[in-house]
LUMLOKOL-552311 format. One record per residue: residue number from 1; residue in one letter; x, y, z of N, C-alpha, C in turn. Coordinates in Angstrom, 1 decimal, padded with zeros to 4 digits, always signed. Last residue first. Example, Ala and Ser with C-alpha at 12.3 -4.5 7.8 and 13.67 -1.06 7.14 Angstrom:
# residues 2
  rodo  miro    n_xx    n_yy    n_zz   ca_xx   ca_yy   ca_zz    c_xx    c_yy    c_zz
     2     s  +012.8  -002.2  +007.1  +013.7  -001.1  +007.1  +012.9  +000.0  +007.9
     1     a  +013.2  -005.7  +007.8  +012.3  -004.5  +007.8  +013.2  -003.3  +007.8
END
This chain:
# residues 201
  rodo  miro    n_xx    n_yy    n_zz   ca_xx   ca_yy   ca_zz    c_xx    c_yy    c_zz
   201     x  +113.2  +009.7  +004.9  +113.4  +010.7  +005.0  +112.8  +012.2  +005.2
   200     x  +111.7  +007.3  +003.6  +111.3  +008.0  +004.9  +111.9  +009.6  +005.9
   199     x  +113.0  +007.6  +001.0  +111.6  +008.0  +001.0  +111.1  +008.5  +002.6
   198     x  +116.0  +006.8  +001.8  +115.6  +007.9  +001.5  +114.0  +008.9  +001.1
   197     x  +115.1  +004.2  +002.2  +115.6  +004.5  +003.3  +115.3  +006.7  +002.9
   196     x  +114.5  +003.1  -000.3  +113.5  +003.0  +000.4  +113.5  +004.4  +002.0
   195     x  +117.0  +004.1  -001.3  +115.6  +004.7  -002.0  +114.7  +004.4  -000.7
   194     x  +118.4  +001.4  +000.2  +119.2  +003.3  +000.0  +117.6  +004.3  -000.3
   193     x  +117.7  -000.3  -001.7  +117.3  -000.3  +000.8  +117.5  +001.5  +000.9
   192     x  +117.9  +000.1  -003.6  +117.0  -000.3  -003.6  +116.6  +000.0  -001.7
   191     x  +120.8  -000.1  -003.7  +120.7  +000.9  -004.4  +118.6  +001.0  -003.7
   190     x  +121.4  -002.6  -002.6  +121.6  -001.5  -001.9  +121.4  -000.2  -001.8
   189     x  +120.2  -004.1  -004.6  +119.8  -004.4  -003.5  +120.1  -003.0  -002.5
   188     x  +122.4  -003.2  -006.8  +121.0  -002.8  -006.8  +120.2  -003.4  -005.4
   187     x  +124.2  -004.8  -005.6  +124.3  -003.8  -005.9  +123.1  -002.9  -005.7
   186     x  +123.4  -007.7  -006.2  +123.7  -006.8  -004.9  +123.9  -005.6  -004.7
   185     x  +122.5  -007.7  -008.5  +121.5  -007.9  -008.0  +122.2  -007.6  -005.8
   184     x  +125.6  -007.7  -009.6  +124.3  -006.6  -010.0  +123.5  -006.6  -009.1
   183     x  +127.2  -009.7  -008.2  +127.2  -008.2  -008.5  +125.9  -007.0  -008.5
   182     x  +125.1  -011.9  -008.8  +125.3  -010.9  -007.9  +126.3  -010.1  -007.0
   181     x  +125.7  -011.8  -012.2  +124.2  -011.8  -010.8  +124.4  -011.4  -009.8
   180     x  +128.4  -012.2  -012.1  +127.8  -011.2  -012.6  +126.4  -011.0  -012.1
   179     x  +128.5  -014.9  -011.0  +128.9  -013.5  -010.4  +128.7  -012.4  -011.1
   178     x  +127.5  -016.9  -012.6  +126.6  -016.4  -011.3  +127.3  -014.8  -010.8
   177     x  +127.9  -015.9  -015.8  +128.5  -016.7  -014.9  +127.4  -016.1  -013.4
   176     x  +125.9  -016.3  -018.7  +126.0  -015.5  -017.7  +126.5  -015.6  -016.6
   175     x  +127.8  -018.0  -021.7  +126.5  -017.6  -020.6  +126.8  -016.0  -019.9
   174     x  +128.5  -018.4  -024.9  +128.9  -017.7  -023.2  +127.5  -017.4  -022.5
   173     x  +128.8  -020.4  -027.3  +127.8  -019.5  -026.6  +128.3  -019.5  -025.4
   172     x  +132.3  -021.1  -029.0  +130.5  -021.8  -028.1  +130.3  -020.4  -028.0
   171     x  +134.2  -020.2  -029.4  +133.7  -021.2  -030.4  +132.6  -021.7  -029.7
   170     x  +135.8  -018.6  -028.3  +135.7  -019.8  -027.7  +135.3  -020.7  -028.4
   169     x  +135.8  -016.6  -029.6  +137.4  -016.8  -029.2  +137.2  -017.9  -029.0
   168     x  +133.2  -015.7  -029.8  +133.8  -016.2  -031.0  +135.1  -016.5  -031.0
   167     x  +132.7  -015.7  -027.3  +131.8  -016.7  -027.8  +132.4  -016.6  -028.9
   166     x  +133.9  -013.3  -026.4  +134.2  -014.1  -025.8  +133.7  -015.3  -026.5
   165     x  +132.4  -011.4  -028.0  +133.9  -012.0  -028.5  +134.5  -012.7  -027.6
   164     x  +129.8  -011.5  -027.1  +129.9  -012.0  -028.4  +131.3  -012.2  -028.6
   163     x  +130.2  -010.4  -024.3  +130.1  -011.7  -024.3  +129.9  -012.4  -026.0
   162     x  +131.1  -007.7  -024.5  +131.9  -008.1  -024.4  +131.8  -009.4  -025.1
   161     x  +128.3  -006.5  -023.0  +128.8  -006.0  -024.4  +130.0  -006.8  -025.5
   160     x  +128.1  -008.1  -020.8  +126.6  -008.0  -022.3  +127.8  -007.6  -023.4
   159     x  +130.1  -006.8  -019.6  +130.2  -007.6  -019.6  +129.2  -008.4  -020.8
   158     x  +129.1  -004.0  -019.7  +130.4  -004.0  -020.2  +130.3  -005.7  -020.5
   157     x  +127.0  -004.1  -017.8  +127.4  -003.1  -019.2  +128.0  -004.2  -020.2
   156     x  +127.7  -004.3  -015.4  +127.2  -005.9  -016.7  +127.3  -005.3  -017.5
   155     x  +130.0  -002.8  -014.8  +130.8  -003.9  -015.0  +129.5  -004.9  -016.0
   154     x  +127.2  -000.5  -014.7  +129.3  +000.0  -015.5  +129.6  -001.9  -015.6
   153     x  +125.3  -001.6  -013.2  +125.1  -001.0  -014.8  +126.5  -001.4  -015.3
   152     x  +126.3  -001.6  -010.5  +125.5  -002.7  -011.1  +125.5  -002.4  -012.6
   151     x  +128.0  +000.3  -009.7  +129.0  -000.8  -009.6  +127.5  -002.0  -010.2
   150     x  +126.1  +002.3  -010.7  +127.0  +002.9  -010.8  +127.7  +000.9  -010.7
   149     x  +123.9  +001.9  -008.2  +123.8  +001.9  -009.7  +124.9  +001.8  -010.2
   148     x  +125.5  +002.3  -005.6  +125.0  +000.6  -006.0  +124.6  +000.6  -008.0
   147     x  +126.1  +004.8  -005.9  +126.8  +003.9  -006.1  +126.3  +002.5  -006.5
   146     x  +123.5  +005.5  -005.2  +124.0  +006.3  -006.6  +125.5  +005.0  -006.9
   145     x  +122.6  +004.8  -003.0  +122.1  +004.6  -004.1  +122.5  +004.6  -005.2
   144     x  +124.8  +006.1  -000.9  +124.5  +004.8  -001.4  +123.8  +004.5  -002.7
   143     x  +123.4  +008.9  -002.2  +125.2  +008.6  -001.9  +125.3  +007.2  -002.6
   142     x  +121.3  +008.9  -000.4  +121.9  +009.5  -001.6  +122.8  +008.9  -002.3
   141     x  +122.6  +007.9  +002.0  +121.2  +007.0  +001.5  +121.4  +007.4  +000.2
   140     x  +123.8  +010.2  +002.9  +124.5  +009.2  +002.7  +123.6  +008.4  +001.9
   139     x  +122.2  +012.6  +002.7  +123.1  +012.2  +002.2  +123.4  +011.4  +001.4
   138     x  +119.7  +012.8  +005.3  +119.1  +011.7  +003.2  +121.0  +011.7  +002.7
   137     x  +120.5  +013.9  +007.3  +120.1  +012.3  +006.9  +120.3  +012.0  +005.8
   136     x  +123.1  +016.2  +006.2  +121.5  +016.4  +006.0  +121.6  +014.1  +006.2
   135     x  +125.1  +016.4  +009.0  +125.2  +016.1  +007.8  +123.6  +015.8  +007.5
   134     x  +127.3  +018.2  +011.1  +125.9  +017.2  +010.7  +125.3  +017.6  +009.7
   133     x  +130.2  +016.1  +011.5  +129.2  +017.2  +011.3  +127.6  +016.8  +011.1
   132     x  +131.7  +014.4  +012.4  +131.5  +014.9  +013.1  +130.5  +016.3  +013.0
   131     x  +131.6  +012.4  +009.7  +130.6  +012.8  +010.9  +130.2  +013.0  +012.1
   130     x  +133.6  +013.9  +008.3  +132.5  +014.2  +007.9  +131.5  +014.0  +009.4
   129     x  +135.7  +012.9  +009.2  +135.8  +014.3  +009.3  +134.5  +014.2  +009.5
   128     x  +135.6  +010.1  +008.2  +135.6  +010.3  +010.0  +135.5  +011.6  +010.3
   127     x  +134.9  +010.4  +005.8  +133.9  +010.5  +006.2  +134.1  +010.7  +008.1
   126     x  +137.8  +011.0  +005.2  +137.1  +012.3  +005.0  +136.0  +011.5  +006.1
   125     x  +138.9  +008.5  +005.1  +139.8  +009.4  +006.2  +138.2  +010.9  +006.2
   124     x  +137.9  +007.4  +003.0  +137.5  +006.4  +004.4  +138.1  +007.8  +005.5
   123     x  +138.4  +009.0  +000.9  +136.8  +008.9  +001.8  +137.0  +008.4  +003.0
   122     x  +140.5  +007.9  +000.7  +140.6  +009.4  +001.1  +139.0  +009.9  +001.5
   121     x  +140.6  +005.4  -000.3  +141.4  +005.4  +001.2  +141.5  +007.2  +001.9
   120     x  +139.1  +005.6  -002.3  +138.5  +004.7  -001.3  +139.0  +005.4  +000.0
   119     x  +140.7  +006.8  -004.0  +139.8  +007.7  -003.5  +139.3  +007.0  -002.4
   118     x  +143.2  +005.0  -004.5  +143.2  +006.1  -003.7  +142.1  +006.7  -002.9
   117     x  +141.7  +003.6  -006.3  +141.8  +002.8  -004.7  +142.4  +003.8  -003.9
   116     x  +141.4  +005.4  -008.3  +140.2  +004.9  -007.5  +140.5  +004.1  -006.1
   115     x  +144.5  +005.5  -008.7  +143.8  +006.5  -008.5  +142.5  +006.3  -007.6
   114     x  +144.5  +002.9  -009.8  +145.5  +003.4  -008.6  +145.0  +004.5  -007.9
   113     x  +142.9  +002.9  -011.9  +143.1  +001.9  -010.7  +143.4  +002.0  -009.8
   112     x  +143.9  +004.6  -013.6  +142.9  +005.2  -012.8  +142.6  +004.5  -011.8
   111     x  +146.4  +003.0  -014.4  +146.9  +004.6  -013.1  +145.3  +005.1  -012.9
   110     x  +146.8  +001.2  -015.8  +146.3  +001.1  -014.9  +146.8  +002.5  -013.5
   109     x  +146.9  +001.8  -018.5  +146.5  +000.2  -018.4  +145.6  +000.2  -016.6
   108     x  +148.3  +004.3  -019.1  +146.5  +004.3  -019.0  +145.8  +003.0  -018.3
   107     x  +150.9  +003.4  -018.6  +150.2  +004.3  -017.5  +148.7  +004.0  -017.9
   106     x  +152.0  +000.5  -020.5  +151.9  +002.1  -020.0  +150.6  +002.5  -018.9
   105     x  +153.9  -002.1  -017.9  +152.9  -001.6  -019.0  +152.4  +000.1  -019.1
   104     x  +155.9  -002.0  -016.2  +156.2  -002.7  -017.7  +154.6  -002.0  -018.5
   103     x  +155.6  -001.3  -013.7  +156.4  -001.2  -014.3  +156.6  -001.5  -015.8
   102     x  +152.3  -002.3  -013.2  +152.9  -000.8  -012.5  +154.4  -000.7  -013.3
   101     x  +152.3  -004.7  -013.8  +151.8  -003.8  -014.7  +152.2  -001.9  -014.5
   100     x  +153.8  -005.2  -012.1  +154.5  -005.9  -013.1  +153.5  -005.2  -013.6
    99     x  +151.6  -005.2  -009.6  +153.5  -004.2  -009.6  +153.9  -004.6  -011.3
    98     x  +148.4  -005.0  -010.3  +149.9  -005.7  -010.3  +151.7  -004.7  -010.3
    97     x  +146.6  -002.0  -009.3  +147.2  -002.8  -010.5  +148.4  -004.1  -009.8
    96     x  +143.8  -003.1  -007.0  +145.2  -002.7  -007.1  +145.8  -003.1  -008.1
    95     x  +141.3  -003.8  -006.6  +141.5  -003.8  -008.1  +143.1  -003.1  -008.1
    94     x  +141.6  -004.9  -003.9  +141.2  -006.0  -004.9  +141.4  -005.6  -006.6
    93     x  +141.7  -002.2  -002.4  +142.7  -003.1  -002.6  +142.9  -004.2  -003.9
    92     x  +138.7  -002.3  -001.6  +139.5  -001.2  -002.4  +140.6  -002.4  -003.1
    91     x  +139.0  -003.5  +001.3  +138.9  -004.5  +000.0  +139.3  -004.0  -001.5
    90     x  +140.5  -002.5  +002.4  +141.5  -003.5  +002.5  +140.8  -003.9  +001.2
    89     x  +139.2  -000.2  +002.7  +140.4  +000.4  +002.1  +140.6  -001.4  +001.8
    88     x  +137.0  -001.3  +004.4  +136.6  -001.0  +003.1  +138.2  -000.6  +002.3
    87     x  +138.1  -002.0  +006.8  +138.0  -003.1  +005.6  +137.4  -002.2  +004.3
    86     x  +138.4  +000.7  +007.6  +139.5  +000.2  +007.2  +139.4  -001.2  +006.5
    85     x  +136.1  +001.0  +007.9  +136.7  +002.0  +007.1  +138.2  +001.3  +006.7
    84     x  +135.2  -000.6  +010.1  +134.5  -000.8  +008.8  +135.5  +000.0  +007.6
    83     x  +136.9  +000.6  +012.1  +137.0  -000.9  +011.7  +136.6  -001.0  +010.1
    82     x  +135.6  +002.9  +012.0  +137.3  +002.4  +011.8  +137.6  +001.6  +011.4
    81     x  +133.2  +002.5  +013.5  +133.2  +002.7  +012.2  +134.7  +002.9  +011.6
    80     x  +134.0  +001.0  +016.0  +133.6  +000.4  +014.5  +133.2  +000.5  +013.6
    79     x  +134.1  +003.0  +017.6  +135.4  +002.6  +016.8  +135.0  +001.6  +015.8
    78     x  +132.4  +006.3  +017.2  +132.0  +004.7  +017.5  +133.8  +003.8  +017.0
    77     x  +132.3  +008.7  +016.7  +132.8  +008.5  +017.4  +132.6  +007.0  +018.0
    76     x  +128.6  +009.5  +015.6  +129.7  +009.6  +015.6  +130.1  +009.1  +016.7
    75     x  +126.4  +006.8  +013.4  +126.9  +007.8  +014.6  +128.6  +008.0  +015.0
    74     x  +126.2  +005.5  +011.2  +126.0  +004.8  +012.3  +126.2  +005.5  +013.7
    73     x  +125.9  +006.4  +008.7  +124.8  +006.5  +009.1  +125.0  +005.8  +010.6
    72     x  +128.5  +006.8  +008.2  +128.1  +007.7  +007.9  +126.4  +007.4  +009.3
    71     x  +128.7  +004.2  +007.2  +129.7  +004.7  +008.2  +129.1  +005.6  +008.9
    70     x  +128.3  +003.9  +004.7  +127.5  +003.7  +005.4  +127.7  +003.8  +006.8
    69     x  +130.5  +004.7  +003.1  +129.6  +006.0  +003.3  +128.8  +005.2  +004.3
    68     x  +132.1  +002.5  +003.4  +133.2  +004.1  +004.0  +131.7  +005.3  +004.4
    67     x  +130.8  +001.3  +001.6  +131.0  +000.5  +003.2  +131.8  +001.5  +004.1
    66     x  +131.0  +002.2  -000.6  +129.7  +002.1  -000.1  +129.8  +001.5  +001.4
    65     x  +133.8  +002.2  -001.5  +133.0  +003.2  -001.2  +131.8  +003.3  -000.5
    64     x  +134.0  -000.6  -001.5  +135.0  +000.3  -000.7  +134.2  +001.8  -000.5
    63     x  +132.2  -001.1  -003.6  +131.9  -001.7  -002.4  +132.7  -001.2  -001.3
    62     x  +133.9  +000.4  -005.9  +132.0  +000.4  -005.2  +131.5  -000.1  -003.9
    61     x  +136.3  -001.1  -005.6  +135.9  +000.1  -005.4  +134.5  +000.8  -004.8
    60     x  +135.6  -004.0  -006.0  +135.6  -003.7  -004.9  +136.0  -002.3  -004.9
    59     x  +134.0  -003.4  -008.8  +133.2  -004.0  -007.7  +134.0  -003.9  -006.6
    58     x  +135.8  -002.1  -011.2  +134.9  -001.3  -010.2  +134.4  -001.8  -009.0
    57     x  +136.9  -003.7  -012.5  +137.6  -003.5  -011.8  +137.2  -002.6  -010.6
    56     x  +135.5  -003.9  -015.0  +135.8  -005.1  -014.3  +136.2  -004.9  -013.0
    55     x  +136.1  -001.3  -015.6  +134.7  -001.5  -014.9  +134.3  -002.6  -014.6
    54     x  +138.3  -001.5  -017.0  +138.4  -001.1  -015.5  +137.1  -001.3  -015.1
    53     x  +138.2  -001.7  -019.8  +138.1  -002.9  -018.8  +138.2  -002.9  -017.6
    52     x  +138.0  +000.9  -021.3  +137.0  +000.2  -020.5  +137.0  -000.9  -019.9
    51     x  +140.6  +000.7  -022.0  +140.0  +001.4  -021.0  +139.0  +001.2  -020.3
    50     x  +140.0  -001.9  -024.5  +141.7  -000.9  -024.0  +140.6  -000.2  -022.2
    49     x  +139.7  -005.0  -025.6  +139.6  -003.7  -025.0  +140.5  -003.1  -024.0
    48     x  +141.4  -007.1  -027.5  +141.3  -005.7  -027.7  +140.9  -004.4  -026.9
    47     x  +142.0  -009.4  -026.0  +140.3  -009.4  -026.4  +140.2  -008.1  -027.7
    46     x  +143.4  -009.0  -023.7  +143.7  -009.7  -024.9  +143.0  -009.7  -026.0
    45     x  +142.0  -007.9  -021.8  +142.9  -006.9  -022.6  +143.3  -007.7  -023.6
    44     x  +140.7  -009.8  -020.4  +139.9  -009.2  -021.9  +140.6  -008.3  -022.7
    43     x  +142.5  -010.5  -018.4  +142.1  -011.2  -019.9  +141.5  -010.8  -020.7
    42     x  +141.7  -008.6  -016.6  +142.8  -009.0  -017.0  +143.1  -009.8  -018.4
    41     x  +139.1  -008.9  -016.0  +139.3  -007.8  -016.3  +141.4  -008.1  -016.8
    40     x  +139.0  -011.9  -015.0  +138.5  -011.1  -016.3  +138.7  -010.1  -017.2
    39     x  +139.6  -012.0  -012.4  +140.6  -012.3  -013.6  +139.9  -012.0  -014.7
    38     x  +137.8  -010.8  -010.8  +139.1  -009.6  -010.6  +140.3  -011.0  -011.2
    37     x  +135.6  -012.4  -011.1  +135.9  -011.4  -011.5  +136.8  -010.6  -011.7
    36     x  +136.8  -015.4  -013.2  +136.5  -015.4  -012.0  +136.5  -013.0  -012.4
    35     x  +136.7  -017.7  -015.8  +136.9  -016.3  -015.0  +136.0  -015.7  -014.4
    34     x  +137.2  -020.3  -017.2  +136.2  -019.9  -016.5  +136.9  -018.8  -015.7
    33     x  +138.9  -022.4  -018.8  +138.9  -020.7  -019.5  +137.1  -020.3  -018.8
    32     x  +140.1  -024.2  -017.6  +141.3  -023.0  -017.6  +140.3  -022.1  -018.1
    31     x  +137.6  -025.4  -017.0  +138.2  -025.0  -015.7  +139.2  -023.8  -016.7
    30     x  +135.6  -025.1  -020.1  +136.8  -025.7  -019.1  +137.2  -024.8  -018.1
    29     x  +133.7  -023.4  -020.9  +134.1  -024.7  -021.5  +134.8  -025.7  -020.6
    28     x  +133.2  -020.2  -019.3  +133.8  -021.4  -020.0  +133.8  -022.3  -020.1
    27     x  +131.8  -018.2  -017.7  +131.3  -019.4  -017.4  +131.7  -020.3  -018.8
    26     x  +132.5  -015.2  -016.2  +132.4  -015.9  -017.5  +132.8  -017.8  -017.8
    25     x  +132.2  -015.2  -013.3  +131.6  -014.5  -014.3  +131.3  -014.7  -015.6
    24     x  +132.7  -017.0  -010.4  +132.9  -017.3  -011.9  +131.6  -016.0  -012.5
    23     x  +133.4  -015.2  -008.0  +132.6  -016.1  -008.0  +133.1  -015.9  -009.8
    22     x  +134.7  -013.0  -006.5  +135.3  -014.0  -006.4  +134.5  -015.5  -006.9
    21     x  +132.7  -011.2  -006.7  +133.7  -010.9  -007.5  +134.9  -012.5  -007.5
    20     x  +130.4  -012.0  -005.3  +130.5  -012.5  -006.3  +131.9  -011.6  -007.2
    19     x  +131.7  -011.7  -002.8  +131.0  -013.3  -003.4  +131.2  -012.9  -004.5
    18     x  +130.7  -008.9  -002.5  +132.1  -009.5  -002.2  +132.5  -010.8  -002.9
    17     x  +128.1  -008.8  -003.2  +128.9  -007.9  -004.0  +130.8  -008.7  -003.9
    16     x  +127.0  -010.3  -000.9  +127.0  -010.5  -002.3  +127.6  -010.2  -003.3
    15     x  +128.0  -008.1  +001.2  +128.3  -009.9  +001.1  +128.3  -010.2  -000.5
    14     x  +126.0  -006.3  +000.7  +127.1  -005.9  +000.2  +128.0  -007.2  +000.3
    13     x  +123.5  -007.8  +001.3  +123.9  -006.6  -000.3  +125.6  -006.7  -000.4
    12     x  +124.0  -008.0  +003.2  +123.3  -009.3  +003.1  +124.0  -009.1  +001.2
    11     x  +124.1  -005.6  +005.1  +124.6  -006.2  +005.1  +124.9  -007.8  +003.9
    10     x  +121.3  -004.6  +004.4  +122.6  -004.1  +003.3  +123.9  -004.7  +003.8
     9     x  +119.8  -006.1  +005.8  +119.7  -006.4  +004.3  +121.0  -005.4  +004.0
     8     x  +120.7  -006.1  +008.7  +120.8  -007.0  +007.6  +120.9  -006.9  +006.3
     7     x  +120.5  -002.8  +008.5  +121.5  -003.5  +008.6  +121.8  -005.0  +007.9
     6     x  +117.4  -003.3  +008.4  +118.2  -002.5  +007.4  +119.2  -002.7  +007.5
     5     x  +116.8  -004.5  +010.5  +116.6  -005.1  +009.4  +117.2  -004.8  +008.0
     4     x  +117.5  -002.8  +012.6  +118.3  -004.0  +012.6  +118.1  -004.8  +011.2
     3     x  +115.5  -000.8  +012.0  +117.3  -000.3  +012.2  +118.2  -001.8  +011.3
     2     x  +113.3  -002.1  +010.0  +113.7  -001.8  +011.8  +114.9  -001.6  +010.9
     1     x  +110.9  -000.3  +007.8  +112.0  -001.2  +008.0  +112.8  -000.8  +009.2
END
């Protein structure tokens, strides 16, 4: 696969990852009860789930992370890997708790939220360290892969797991909303270019 092709496609990957957090996941009866991804994770605290709802909250972490490491593979001292580093912190951003959860609800609801959009904004600063070194090729490819699993498994996980008490709140059968597709199937697309890229290694 060319340079340029492999760009596309994990360009093409990580698009989809973006889409679909903003794309219906849970595919309701009516406009008010269709959730979108970064409202899901908000509503299912109603549901009963306590901590595990942050892996609603993983897709722009995973995608902050994976757009800070592929940085990595583009050479040092370029300004648009800055550029990139800094949309990856902007999208990070997307699981930022609400200030009204930041004051009124306890700490567990959302301080690893806070914490994970930290780590975004402390990779995006490390990997400018990082490639000035030289760093084994296969890394980052490493890296990538491990993440694309990681933001495809954790949120459908969760979401499979979920979809019988969403179907007994609603009183219908819940589908599969498109954003949960791709999610996953962008994810694993990247997880998938990452392997290939690390066999030629």
């Amino acid at each position: 696969m060319s340079k340029s092709r492999l760009r596309l496609a994990l360009t093409a990957a990580f698009t989809a990852v973006f889409i679909g957090y903003f794309t219906v996941w849970l595919p309701g009866p009516a406009a008010g009860l269709r959730f979108v991804g970064f409202e899901i994770g908000e509503w299912i605290k109603f549901l009963g789930v306590g901590f595990e709802r942050n892996w609603f909250y993983a897709p722009p972490i995973t995608l902050g992370l994976m757009l800070t490491v592929w940085t990595l593979t583009w050479g040092n001292g370029r300004f648009q890997n800055w550029i990139m580093r800094g949309l990856a912190v902007t999208v990070s951003l997307l699981a930022f708790p609400a200030i009204e959860a930041i004051q009124y609800e306890a700490g567990s609801e959302w301080q690893l939220r806070l914490a994970l959009v930290g780590l975004v904004f402390v990779t995006a600063l490390l990997t400018g360290w990082l490639e000035r070194l030289t760093l084994p090729g296969w890394l980052p490819w490493l890296l990538l892969s491990l993440l694309g699993l990681v933001g495809a498994i954790g949120p459908t996980r969760l979401y499979l797991a979920v979809r019988p008490a969403f179907s007994a709140v609603l009183g219908l059968p819940v589908g599969i909303g498109l954003g949960v597709w791709l999610n996953g199937l962008g994810h694993l697309a990247v997880t998938t270019v990452s392997l290939f890229r690390l066999k030629q290694k």
